[in-house]
MARSETI-771136 format. One record per atom (N, C-alpha, C, O): x, y, z. Coordinates in steps of 0.2 Angstrom, whole numbers, plus 5000, padded with zeros to 4 digits. Layout:
XYZ ...
//
This chain:
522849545121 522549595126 522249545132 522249485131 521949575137 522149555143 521249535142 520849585140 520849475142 520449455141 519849455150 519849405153 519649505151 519249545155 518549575155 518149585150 518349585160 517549595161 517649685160 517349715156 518149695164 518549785165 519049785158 519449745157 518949845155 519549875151 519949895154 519649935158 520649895154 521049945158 521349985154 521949975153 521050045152 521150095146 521950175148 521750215152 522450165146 522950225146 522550285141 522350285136 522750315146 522350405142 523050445140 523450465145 523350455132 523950485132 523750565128 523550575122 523950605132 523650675130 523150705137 522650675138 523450775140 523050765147 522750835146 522650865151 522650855139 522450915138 521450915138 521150865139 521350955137 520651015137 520150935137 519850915142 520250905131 519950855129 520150785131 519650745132 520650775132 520950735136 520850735144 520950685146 520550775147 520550785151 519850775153 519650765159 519350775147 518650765148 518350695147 517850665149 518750675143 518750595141 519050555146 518950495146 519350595152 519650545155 519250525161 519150475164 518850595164 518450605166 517750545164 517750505168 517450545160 516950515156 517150415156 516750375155 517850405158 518250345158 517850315164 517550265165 518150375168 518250335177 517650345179 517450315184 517250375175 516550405179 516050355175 515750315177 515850385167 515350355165 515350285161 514850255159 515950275161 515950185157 516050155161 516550165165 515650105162 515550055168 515749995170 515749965176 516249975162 516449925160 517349935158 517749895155 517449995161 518150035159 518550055164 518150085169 519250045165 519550095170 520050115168 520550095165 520050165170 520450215170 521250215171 521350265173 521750175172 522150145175 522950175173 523450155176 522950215167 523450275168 523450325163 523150325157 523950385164 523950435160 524450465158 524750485163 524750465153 525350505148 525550555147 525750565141 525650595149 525750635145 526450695144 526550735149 526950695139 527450735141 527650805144 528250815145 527050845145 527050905147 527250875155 527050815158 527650925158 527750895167 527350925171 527350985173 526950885173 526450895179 525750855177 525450805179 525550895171 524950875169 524650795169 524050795171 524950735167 524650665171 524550675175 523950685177 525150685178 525150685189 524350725189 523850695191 524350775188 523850815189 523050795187 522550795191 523050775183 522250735182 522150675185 521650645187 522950635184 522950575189 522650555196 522350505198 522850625201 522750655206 521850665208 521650655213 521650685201 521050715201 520550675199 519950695199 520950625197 520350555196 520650485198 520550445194 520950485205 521250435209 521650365206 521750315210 521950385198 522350365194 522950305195 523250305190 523150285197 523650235199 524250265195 524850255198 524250275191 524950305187 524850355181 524550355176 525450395183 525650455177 526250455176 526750455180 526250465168 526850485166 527250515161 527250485155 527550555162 527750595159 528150545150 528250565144 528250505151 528550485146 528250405143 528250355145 527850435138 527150385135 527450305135 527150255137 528050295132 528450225132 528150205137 527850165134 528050205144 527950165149 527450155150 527350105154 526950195148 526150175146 526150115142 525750065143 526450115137 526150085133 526550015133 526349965130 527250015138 527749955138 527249925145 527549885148 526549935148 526249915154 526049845152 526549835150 525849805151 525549745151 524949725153 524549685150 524749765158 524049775163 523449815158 522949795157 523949875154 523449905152 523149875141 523549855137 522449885142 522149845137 522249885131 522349865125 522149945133 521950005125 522150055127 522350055133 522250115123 522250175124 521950215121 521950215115 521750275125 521250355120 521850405121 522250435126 521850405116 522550455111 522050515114 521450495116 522150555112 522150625114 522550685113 522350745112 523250675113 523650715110 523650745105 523150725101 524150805103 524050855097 524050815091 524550775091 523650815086 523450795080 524250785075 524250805069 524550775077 525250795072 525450715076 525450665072 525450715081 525650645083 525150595083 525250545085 524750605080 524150535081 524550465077 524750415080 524650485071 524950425066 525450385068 525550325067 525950435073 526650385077 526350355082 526550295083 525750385087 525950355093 525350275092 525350235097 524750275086 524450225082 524950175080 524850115079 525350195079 525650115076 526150115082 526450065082 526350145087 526750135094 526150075097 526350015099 525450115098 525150055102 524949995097 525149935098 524750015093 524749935089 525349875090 525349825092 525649915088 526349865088 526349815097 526449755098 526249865101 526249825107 525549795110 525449785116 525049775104 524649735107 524049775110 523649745114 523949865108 523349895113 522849895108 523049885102 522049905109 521649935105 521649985107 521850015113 521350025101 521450085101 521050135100 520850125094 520850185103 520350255101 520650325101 520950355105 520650335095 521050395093 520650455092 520050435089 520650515093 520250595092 520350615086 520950645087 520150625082 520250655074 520750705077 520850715083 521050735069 521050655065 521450605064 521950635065 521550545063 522050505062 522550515060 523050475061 522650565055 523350585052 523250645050 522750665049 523750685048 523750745045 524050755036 524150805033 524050685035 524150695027 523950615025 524050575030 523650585019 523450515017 523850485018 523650445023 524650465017 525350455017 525250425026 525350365027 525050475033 524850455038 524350405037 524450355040 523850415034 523350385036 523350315034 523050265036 523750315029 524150245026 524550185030 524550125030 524850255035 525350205039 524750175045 524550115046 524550215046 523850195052 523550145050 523450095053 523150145043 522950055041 523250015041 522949965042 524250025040 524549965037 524649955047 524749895049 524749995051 524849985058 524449915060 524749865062 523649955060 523049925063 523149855059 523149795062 523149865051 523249775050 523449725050 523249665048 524149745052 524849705051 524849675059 525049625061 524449725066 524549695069 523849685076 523749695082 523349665069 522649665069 522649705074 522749675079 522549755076 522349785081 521649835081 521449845075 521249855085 520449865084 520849935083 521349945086 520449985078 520450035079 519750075078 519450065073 519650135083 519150175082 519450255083 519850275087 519050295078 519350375077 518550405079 518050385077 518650455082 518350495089 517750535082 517550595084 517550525078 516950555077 516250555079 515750525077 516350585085 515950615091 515150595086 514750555088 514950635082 514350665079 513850595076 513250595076 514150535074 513950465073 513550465081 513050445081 513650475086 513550445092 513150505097 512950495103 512950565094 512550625096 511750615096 511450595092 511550635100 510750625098 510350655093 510250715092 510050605090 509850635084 510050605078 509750585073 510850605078 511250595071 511150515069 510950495064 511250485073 511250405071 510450395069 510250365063 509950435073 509050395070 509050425065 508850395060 509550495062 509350515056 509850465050 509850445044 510350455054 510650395048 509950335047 509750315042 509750305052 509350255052 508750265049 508550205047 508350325048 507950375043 508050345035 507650315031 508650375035 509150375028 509350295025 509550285019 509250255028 509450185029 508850165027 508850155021 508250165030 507750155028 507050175022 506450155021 507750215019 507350245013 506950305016 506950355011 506550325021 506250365022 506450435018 505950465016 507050465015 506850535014 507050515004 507150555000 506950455004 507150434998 507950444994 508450434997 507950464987 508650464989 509050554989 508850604986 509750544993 509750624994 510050634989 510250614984 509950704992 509950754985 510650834988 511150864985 510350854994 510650904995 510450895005 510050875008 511350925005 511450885013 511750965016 511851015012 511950965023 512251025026 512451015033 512150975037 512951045036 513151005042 513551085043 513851125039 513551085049 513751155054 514251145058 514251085062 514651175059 514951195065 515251245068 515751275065 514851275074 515051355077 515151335083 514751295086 515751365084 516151365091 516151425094 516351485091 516051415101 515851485106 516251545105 516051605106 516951515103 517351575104 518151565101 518351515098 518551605102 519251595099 519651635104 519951695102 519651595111 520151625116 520851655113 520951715113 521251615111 521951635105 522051615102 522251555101 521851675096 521951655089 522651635087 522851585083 523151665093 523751635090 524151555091 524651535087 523751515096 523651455097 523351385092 523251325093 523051445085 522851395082 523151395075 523051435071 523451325074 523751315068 523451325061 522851325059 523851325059 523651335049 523251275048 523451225052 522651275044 522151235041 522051175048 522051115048 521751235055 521551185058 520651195056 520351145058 520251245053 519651255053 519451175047 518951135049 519851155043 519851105039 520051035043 519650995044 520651035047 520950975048 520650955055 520650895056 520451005060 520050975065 519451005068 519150985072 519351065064 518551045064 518051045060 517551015062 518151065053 517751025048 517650965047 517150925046 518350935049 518250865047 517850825052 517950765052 517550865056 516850835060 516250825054 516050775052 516250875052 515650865047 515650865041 515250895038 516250835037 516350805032 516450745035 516350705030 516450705042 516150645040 515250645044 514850595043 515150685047 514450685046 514150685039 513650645038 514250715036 514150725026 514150635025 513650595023 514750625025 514850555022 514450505024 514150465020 514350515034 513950455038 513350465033 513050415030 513050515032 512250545031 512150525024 511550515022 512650535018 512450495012 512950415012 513550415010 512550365013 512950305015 512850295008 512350305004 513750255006 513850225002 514050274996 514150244990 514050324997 514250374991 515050394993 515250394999 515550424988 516050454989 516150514986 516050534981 516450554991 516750634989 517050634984 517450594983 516750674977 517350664972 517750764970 518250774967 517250794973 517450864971 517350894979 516950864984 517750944979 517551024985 517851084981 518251074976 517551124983 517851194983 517751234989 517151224992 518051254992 518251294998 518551384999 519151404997 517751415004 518151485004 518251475009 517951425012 518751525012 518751525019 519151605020 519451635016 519051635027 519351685028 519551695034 519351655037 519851735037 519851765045 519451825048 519751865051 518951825047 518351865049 518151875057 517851925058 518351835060 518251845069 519351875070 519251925074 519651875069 520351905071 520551895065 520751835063 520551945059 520951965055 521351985056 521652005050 521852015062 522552015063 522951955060 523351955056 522751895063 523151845063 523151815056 523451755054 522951845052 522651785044 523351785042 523551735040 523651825042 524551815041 524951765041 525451745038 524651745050 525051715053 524651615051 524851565054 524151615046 523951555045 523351585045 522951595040 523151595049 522351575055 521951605048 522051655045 521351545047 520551535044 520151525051 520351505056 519651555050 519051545056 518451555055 517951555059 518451565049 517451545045 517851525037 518251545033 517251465037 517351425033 516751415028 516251435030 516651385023 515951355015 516251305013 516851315011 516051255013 516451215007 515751185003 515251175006 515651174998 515451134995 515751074992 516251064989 515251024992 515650954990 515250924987 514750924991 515250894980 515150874976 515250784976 515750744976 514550754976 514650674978 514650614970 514350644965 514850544971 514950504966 514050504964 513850494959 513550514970 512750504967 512450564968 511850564971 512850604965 512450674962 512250714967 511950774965 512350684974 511950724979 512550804979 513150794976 512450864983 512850914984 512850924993 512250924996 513350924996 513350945001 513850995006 514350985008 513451055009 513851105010 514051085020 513751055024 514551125020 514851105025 515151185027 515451215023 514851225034 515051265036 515451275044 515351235048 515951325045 516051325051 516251415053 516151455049 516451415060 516651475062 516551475067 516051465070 517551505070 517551495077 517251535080 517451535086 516651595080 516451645087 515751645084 515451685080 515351595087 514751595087 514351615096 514151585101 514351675095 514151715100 513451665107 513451665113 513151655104 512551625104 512651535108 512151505111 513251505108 513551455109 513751395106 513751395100 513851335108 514151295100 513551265099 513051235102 513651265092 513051235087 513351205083 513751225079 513051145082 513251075078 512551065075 512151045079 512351075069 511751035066 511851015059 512251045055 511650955057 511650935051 510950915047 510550885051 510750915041 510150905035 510350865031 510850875028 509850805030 509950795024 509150785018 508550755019 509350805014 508750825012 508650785004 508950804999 508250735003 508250704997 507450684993 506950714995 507350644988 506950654986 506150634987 505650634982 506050614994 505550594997 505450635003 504950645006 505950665005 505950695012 506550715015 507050715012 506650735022 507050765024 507150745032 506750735036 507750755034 508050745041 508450795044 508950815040 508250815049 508550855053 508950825060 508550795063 509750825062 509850835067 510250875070 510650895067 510250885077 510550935082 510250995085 509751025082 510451025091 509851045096 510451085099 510851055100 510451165100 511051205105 510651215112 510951255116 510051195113 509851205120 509951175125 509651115126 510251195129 510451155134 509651125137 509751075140 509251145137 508651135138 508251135138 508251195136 507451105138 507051115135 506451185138 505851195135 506851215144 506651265145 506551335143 507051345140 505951395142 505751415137 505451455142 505051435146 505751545143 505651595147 505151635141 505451665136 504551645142 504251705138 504051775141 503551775144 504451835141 504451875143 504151955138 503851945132 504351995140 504352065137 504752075132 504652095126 505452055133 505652055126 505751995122 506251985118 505051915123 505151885117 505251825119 505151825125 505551755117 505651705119 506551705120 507051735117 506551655125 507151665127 507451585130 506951555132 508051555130 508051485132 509051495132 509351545130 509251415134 509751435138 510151375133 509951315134 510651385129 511251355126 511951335127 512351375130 511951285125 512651235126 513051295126 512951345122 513651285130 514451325129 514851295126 515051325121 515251235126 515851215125 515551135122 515151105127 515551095117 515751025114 515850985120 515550935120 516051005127 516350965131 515350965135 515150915137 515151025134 514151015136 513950965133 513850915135 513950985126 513750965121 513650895121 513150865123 514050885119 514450815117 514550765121 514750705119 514350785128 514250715131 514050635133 514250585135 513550675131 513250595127 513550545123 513550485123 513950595120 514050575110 514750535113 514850475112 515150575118 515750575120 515750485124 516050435123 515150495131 515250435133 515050375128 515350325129 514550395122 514350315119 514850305115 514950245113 515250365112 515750325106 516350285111 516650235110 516250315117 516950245122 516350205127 516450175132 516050205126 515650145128 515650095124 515750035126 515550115116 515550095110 516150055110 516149995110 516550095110 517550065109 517550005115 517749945114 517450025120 517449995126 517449895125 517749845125 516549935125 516149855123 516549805117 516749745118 516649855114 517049815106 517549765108 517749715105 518049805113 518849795117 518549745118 518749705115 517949735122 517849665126 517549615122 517449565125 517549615117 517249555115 516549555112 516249505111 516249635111 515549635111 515449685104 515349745105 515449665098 515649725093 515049745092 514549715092 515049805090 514749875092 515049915082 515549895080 514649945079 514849975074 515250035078 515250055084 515550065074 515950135075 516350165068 516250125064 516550195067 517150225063 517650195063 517650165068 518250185058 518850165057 519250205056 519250265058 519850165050 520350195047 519850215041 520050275039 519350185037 519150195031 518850275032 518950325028 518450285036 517950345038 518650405039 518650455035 519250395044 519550425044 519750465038 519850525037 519950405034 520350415027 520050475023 520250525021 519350455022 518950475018 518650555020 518550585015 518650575027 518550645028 519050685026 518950735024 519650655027 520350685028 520450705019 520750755016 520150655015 520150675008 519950755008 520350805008 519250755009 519050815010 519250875013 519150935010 519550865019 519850905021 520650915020 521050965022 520950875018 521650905012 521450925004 521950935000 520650925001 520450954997 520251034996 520251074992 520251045004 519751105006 520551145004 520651174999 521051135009 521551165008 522051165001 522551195001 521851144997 522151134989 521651184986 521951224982 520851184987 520551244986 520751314989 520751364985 520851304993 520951374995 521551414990 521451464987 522251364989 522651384988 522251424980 522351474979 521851374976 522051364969 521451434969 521651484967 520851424971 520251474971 519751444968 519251484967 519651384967 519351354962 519251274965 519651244969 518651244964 518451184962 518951114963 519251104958 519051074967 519751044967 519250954967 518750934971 519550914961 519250844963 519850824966 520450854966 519550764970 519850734975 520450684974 520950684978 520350644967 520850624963 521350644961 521850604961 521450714961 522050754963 522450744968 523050724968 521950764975 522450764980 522550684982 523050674986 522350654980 522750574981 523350564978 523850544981 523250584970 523850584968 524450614970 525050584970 524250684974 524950724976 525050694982 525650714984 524950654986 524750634994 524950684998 524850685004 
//
């Protein structure tokens, strides 16, 4: 890698989220450029490249990634491709920031370790919520003994809405958005491992589609190696706006974080109090969004910074290919199982 004051970072994937991180590149990392974009859909690089004064787009990722110039790359593409185009950059010498999750079965996320380590390459997996305000002091809380040790944990996630139901794949409420807070679960009891889930889930916001795959409210309960219990809820149509909070609660005390207010403004009125809430992860998440690639950033350069890996990756992903074996089964699923089956 090109040893540098500037990273020069490819963005492969020019979609919703792709699109927001690329943004957060050219704008809020200081120590990053933005210096080209991939993506195979035809227009879409061209199109963001345009829009954030890009030097190169292109439709066909090979050439991003055969560039020389450029140092790293934030993957962004559909979650089915993360594990090939992870050892595509590795093999050519990029560090790497990928958006959950790393793979869609252990088997991938295998190959993504053996990628990263065969050809030492840095890797970090986009668990936003380690880097949100609130979540890190409350790890730091936890680290510190303050709530003593835990006991019973909980972590949310409600998303504003479900534009088309028909756009979302089978066991995506498990594979890409629980498994936000099945690694907030993990962050928050350090040093413990999932060994059970059971998992309901149903289509409660568009029961048309349940046929066609689609879950869109979710329960899991998870069962850890030190006794603690920890629930993990989701659901795409939370009227109210996106809300991300997690708890962890042990035998000395307790920790709370996460906040859906866009602000700390507070209308009191005739009908009561009233106050103004996040719309979209892309509000939200801002913060969490620039420090996790500031984070990566820093690290690319020579400055190492804690983050998630392949191991955090692996470990949520247990959980959420355990959620979907509960579903199927009705019942209780240890995690032992689903390693065995991969």
């Amino acid at each position: 890698m090109a040893q540098s004051r500037i990273l020069n970072i490819g963005l492969i994937g020019a979609g919703r989220i792709g699109s927001s991180h690329a943004q957060l590149i050219a704008r809020a990392v200081p120590n990053a450029r933005l210096a080209a974009v991939a993506d195979p859909v035809e227009g879409a690089a061209a199109r963001l490249a345009e829009e954030l004064k890009v030097d190169a787009a292109y439709t066909d990722i090979a050439q991003l990634l055969a560039d020389p110039e450029i140092d790293a790359v934030v993957i962004t593409a559909p979650a089915r491709f993360h594990a090939g185009l992870v050892e595509q950059s590795a093999a050519v010498g990029k560090a790497i920031f990928c958006e959950k999750p790393a793979g869609m079965t252990l088997d991938e996320i295998d190959r993504v370790r053996r990628a990263v380590e065969t050809h030492g390459a840095l890797f970090r997996i986009g668990f936003n919520r380690r880097f949100a305000d609130g979540f890190p002091q409350a790890r730091a809380m936890i680290d510190a003994g303050h709530i003593g040790t835990p006991q019973l944990l909980r972590s949310t996630t409600r998303d504003p809405g479900l534009a088309n139901p028909a756009a979302v794949a089978p066991w995506t409420i498990f594979l890409e958005t629980l498994i936000h807070d099945f690694d907030t679960l993990n962050f928050l009891n350090p040093g413990a491992r999932a060994v059970q889930v059971h998992a309901v889930a149903d289509a409660l916001v568009a029961p048309d589609f349940k046929d066609a795959g689609l879950l869109d409210t979710a329960v899991v309960t998870i069962r850890y190696d030190n006794g603690a219990i920890a629930t993990a809820e989701a659901s795409f149509s939370a009227a109210y706006g996106y809300d991300t909070r997690a708890e962890a609660f042990g035998s000395a005390g307790m920790v709370t974080a996460g906040d859906l207010a866009a602000s700390s403004l507070r209308y009191y009125g005739p009908a009561g109090l009233a106050g103004d809430t996040v719309r979209a992860d892309t509000q939200s998440m801002r913060g969490a969004y620039t420090a996790e690639l500031q984070a990566f950033t820093d690290t690319a350069l020579g400055q190492p910074t804690d983050g998630p890996g392949v191991e955090a990756a692996g470990e949520a992903l247990r959980i959420a290919l355990g959620c979907i074996e509960s579903c199927g089964t009705g019942a209780p699923v240890t995690l032992d199982i689903v390693e065995a089956i991969r």
